[in-house]
Structure formats: structure tokens, C-alpha cells
C-alpha positions in Angstrom: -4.2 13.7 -3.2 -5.9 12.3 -0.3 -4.5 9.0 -1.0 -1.1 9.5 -0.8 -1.5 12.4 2.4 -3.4 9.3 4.1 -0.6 7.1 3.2 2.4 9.3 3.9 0.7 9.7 7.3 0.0 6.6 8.3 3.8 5.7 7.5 5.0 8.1 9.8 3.2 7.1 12.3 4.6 3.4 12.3 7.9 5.3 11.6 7.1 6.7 15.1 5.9 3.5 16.5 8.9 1.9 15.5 11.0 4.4 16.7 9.5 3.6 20.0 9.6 -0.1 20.3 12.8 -0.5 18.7 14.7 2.0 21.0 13.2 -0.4 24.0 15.2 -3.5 22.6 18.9 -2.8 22.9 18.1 -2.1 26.6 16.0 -4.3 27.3 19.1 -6.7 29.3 20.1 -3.5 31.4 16.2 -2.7 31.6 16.0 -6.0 33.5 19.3 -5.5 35.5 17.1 -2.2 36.6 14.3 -4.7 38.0 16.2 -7.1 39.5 15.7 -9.4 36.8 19.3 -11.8 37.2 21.5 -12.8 34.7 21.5 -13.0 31.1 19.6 -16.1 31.1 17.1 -15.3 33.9 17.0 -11.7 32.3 16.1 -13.2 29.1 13.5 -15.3 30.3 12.0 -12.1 31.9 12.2 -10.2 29.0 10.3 -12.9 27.6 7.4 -12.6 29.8 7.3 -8.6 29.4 6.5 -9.4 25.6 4.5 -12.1 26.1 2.5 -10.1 28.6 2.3 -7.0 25.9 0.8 -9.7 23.0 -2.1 -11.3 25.4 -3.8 -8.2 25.9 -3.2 -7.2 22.5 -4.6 -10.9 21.2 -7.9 -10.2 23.5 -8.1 -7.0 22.6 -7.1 -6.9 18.9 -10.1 -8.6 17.2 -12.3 -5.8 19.6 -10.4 -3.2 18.4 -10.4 -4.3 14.7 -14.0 -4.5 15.2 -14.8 -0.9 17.0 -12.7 0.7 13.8 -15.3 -1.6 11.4 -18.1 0.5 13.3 -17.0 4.1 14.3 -13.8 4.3 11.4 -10.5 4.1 11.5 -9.4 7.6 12.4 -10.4 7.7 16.4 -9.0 4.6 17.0 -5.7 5.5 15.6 -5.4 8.5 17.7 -6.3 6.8 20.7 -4.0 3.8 20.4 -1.1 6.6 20.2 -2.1 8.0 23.5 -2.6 4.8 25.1 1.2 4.1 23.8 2.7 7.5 25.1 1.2 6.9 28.7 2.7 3.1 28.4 6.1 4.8 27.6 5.7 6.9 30.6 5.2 4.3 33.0 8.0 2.4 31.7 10.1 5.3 32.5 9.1 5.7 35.6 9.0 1.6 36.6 11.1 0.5 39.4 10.2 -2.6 39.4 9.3 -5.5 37.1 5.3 -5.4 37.5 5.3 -1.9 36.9 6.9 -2.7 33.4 4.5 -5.3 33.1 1.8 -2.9 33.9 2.6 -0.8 30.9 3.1 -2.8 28.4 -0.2 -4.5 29.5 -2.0 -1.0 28.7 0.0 -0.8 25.3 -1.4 -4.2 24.0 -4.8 -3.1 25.4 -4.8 -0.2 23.2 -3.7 -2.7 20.0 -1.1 -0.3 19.5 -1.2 1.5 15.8 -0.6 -1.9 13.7 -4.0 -3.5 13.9 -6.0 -0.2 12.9 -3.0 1.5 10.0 -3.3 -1.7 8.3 -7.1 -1.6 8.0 -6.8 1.8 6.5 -4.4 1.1 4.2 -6.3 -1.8 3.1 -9.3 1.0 3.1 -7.7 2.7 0.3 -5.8 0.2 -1.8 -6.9 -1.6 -4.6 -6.1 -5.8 -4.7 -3.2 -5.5 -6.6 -1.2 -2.8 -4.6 -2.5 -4.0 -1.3 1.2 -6.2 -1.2 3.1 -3.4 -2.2 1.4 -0.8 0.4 1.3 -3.2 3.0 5.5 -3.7 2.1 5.5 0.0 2.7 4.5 -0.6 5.8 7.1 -2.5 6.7 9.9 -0.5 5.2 8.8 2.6 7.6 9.4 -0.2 10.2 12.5 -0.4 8.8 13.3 3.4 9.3 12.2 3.6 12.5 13.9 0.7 13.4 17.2 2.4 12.0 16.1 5.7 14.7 15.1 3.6 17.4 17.8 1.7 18.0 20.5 3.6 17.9 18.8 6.2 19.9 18.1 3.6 22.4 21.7 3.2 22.6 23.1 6.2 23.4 20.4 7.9 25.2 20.8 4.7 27.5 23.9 5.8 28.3 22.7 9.1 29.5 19.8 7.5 31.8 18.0 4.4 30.9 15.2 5.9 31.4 15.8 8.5 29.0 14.8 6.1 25.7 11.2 5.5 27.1 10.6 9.5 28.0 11.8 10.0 23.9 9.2 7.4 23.1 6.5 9.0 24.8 7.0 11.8 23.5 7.2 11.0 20.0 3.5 8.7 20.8 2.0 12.0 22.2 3.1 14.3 19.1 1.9 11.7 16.9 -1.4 11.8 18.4 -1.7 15.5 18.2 -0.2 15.4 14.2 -3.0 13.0 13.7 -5.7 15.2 15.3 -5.1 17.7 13.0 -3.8 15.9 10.3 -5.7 12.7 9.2 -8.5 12.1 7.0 -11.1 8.9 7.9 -10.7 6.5 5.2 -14.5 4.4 5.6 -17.0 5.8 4.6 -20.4 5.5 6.4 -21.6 3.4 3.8 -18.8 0.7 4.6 -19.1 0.4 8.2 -20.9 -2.0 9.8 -22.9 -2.7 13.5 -20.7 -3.4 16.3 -22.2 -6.0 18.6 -21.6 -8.3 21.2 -20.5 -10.7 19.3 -17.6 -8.8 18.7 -16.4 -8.8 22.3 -15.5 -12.4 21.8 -11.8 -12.5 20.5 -11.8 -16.5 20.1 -15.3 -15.9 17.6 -13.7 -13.5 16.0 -10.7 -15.1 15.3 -13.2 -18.7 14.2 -15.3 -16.8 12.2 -12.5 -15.0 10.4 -11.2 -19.1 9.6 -14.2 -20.0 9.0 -14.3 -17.3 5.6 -13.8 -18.9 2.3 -10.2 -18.4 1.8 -8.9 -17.2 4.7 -7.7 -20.5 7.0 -4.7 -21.1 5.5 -3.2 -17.4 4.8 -4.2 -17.0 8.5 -2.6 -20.4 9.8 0.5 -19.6 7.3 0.7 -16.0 9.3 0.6 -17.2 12.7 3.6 -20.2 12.6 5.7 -17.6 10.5 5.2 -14.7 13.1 5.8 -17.6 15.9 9.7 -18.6 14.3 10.3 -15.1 13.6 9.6 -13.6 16.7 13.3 -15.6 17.8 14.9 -12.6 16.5 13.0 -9.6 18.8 13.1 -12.0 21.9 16.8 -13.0 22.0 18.4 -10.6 19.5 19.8 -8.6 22.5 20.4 -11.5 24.8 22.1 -13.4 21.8 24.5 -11.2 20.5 25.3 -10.3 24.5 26.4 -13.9 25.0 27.5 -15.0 21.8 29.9 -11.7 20.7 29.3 -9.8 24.5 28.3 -6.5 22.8 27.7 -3.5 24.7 24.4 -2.3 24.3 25.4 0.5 21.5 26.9 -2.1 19.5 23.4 -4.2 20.1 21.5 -0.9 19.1 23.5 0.0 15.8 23.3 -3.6 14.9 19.4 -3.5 14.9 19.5 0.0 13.2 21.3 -2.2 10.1 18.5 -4.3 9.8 16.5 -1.6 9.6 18.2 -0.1 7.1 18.0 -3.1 5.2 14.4 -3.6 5.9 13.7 -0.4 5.0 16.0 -1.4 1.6 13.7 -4.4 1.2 10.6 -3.5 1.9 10.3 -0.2 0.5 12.3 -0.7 -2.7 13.0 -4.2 -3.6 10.2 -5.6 -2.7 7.5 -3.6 -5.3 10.2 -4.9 -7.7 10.0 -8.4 -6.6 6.3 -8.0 -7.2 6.7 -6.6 -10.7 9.2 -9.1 -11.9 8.1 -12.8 -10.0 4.6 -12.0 -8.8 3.1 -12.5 -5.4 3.6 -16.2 -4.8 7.6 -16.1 -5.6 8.3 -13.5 -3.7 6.6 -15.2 -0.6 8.9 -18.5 -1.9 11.5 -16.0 -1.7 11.2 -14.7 1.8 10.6 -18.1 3.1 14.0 -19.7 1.4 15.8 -16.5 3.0 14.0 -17.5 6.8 15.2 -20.9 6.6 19.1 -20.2 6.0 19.2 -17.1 7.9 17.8 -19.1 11.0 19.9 -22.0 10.7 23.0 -19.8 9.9 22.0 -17.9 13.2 21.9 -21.2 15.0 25.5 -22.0 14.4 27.2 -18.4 14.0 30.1 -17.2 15.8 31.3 -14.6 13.9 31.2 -10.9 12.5 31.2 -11.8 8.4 28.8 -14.6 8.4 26.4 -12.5 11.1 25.8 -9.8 8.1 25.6 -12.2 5.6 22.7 -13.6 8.1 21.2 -10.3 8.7 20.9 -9.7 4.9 18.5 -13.2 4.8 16.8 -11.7 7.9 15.3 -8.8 6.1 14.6 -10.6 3.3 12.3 -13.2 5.3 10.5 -10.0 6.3 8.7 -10.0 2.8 7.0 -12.9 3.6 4.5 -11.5 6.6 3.2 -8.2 4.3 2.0 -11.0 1.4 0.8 -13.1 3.7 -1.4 -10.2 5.0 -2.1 -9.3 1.8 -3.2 -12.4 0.5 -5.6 -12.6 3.7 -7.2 -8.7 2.8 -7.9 -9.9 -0.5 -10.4 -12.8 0.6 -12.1 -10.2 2.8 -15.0 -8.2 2.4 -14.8 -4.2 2.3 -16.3 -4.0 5.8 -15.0 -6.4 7.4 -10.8 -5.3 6.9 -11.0 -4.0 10.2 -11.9 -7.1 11.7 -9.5 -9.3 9.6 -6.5 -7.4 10.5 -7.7 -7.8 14.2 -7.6 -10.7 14.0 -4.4 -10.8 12.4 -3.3 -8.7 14.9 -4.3 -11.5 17.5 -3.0 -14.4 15.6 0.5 -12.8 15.8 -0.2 -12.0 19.5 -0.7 -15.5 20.6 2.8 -16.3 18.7 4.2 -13.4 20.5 2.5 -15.0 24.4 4.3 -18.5 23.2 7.1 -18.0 21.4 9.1 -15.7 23.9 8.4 -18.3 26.8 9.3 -21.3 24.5 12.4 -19.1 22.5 14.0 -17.8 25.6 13.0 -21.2 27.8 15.6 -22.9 25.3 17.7 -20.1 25.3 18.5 -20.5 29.1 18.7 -23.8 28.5 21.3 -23.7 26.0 23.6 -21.1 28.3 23.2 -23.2 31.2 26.3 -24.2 32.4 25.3 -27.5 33.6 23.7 -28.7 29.9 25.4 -28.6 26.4 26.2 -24.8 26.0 24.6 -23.6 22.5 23.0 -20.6 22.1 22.2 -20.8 18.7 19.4 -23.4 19.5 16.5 -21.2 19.7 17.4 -20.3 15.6 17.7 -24.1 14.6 14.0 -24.6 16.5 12.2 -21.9 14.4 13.7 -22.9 11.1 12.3 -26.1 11.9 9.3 -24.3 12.0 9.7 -22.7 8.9 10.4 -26.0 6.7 7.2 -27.4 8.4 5.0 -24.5 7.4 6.3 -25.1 3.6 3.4 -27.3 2.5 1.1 -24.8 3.6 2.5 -22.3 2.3 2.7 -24.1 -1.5 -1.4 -23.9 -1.1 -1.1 -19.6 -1.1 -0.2 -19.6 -4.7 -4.2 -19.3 -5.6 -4.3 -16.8 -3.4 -1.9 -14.3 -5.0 -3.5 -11.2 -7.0 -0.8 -11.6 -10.0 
């Protein structure tokens, strides 16, 4: 019983989270028009830097905050990254300007958001052999809120565009109050261990979380995936703008599809997956469906062949719950905190690079003075995806079935 309350908890509370940073991306181009951020590729490049700024604090901060939960539980944390994230939303609402925006979504990575912390909870109360499928649960409430978000974005954009960001905060703050009341601590005193000052290092965190038997090359694996994926957050918007010039309720409903698909793969097909190929070819799976939905993205132009894409998108999505889940299995009880901080921060630093480096070639691609060819950006992660491959081959020891 107070397994699955925990879990059906902590799933709608990345429901909510998603719902809150998905309704941020179909705006995100008129968001920068707001700031005086230029045009599409200057706005893009912007955009960039907003993200990039949101994933350094959270990669300083996410090992410390993976750490603190290690020491006092997981419960307070959780709470407190929601109201850190319903202030964030509220100063993004209220931003006139870009460094106000930047501002906020400093505070939100501060805070580590929800991820770092849910994660090490339901690692807290999974066995080995469910921890993929819990962790793909994960990612299918993603997927919902991802479906809400969105679209909501969308049309309450074309009320106010500030109007998405007050509906964000307040589904953060509700949350927070939900979880108050609600939401049981899932380690025990028994599991928890010292926080020092060690732990206010995030670079020693991250080294001694490589330096654990096991652990360097699920870790490695994570970070160049989360680097080529984050192509389709950063330029989704921008892309489909250029490419198809979509309003931004067509951008919106076409990220609430893949959500619904996420949601499709992650909550139902992928515990199936598990069942019938086991850990390791479901990863294979995932990565064979990043590599031709990226280069299929890179050389798109139309409606048909853009679905067929966004299919392959969601199934590349399976890949970063196993990957996580390979890495919690090589980890000691008390010490899942720490390792999904540091996960946390791994993805952060691809989130600081990639969005400079994706939306750097994206500009450069739309520039009217080079060779036009906005699908670059795609072709350069899947790159990264068929280099990662070898690494990738050395996971299957690492699989629980």
C-alpha cells in the first residue's frame, strides 16, 4: 500500500513538473520576441543560453542536492524543490527582460528541480529488477504532462504569454502543498548517511561516483546520449518554425503528440519490451530508433515523414530510463541519492553544451549568407549517437535480466 501511494505520487508530481516545463517550450520563440531577443536564429541562440543557464546551476547544485536527500531523506527536499519551481515560474511571468528570465530559471536549477530527488525515491523502493520499469514510469508521466503542457502553452499564449508561466506556478505551489500532506519518506534512518563537506564539491562527487565499480561507463553512456538528445528541446520550436513556419499552437500540439507517444512507450510498451528482450535489447532498441529518427530529422521537409520521425523520437526515449537504471543497480542503498545527483549533473553539463553548440549550428545553417540547412543540428547528434555505440555494447553486463 505505501508503495504504490508513494509511487502514484511521485508520478504526479513529474506529471506536474512536466506540465510546467513543457507549456514553456512552444513559447519559448515569442518568449524571446518579449525580451528583445531578434530573430529566429538570434532567438534561438538565446533560448539556448536560458537552458544552458537553467542546467549549470542544476549541475553544481545537483550532486549537493542528491547528497542533502542521502542525509535528511527524500521527502523535504522534494517539497522544497516544488516551491523553489513555483517562485521560478513566477518570476518568469513577471520578466521583462532577458536577465530576469535568466534569473529564474537560475533559481530552478538551484533547487535541482523534482528529477534528481523522485528518482532517488523511486530507486528507494524498487527492487533491481523493476527499477527499469519504474524508472520508465517515470518517463511516461513525462509523457502526460508533456501532452498537458504543451497544448496548454499554446492556447493560453494566445490569451497572454504570460499566462502559461502563472498556470505553472501554480500547479508547482499545489504540488508542494499535496506533498506536505500527502507523501511518506521513503529512507529510513538506518540508510542515510553523514553529509559533509565533501559533498559540497560537485566535480568530487561526480569522480567519485566514476570512480565506483561499475558505474563509468553507464554514467559516460548517459551523458553523450542526454547531449544528442537534448537537439530536440533546444530547436524543436525554432525548427518546425523555420522548416514548416508553424504557429505556436501547431508547435504546442505537436509536442503534446510526442507526449502522447512517450507516455504510449514508456508506460506501456516499454515493461513489455523488458519482459520479452530484456534490459540490454531494449536499450539496442532505443538507440537504433535515435539514430534514424535524427538523421530523418536532419533531412525532413514534410508532414508524413515528420510523424513517422516522431514515432522513433519516443522510442529513443527508452534508452535514458535503462541507462539510469543500469547505473542504480551498481550503487549502494545509501548512496542512490548521490548517484542520481550526479546523474542529474552529468545531464546538466549536456544541457550547458549542447544548447550553445545545437542552436550555434542552427544559426548557422539559417544564415543566409552560408548553405541554408536546418536540419544540420539532427545529422550532428546522430553522429553522436553512432559514436557512443561501442560503449554502449559494454552495458550488456550491466543489465538485471
Amino acid at each position: 500500500m505505501f508503495k504504490n501511494r508513494a509511487i502514484l505520487f511521485i508520478l504526479i508530481t513529474l506529471m506536474i513538473d512536466a506540465i510546467g516545463i513543457g507549456i514553456v517550450f512552444p513559447i519559448m520563440p515569442d518568449l524571446m520576441d518579449r525580451v528583445g531577443a531578434g530573430d529566429t536564429g538570434q532567438g534561438a541562440f538565446w533560448g539556448g543560453l536560458l537552458m544552458a543557464a537553467y542546467a549549470g546551476a542544476l549541475f553544481l547544485c545537483g550532486p549537493i542536492v542528491g547528497s542533502i536527500s542521502d542525509a535528511v531523506g527524500r521527502r523535504p527536499i522534494l517539497i522544497a524543490a516544488l516551491v523553489m519551481l513555483a517562485l521560478d515560474y513566477v518570476i518568469m511571468a513577471l520578466a521583462d527582460s532577458f536577465w530576469l528570465l535568466l534569473l529564474g530559471r537560475t533559481l530552478a536549477g538551484l533547487a535541482g528541480a523534482t528529477y534528481i530527488t523522485a528518482t532517488a525515491y523511486i530507486a528507494d523502493i524498487s527492487p533491481p529488477k523493476e527499477k527499469a520499469a519504474n524508472f520508465g514510469l517515470i518517463g511516461a508521466a513525462f509523457g502526460i504532462g508533456f501532452v498537458l503542457g504543451p497544448a496548454l502553452g499554446g492556447i493560453a499564449a494566445e490569451i497572454n504569454i504570460a499566462a502559461p508561466f502563472w498556470i505553472a506556478a501554480a500547479l508547482s505551489a499545489g504540488n508542494a502543498l499535496f506533498g506536505y500532506f500527502v507523501l511518506p519518506e521513503s529512507l529510513t534512518p538506518d540508510k542515510r548517511r553523514p553529509f559533509g563537506k565533501r559533498d559540497l564539491n560537485p566535480f568530487k562527487s561526480i569522480f567519485d561516483a566514476f570512480r565506483l565499480p561499475g558505474l563509468a561507463v553507464p554514467l559516460l553512456c548517459i551523458f553523450i546520449f542526454e547531449f544528442a538528445n537534448m537537439v530536440y528541446p533546444t530547436l524543436w520550436a525554432f525548427w518546425t518554425r523555420e522548416v514548416f513556419d508553424w504557429p505556436t499552437l501547431y508547435i504546442g500540439l505537436s509536442l503534446a503528440a510526442y507526449g502522447v507517444l512517450l507516455a504510449l512507450v514508456q508506460g506501456g510498451l516499454m515493461p513489455i519490451f523488458i519482459r520479452w528482450m530484456g534490459d540490454f535489447r531494449t536499450l539496442m532498441l532505443g538507440m537504433i530508433s535515435a539514430l534514424i529518427g535524427m538523421v530523418g530529422f536532419g533531412f525532413t521537409g514534410s508532414l508524413v515523414p515528420l510523424v513517422i520521425f516522431l514515432i522513433l523520437a519516443a522510442l529513443s526515449d527508452l534508452v535514458p530510463a535503462l541507462m539510469t537504471a543500469m547505473a542504480s543497480n551498481q550503487a549502494d542503498d545509501d548512496r542512490q541519492g548521490v548517484v542520481q545527483g550526479v546523474i542529474a549533473s552529468l545531464s546538466s553539463v549536456a544541457a550547458i553544451l549542447s544548447p550553445l553548440v545545437m542552436t550555434g549550428l542552427f544559426q548557422a545553417s539559417v544564415d543566409e549568407e552560408g548553405l541554408y540547412f536546418p536540419g544540420a543540428p539532427f545529422l550532428f547528434a546522430a553522429v553522436l549517437v553512432i559514436a557512443m555505440m561501442p560503449l554502449v555494447i559494454r552495458l550488456r553486463g550491466h543489465a538485471s535480466v
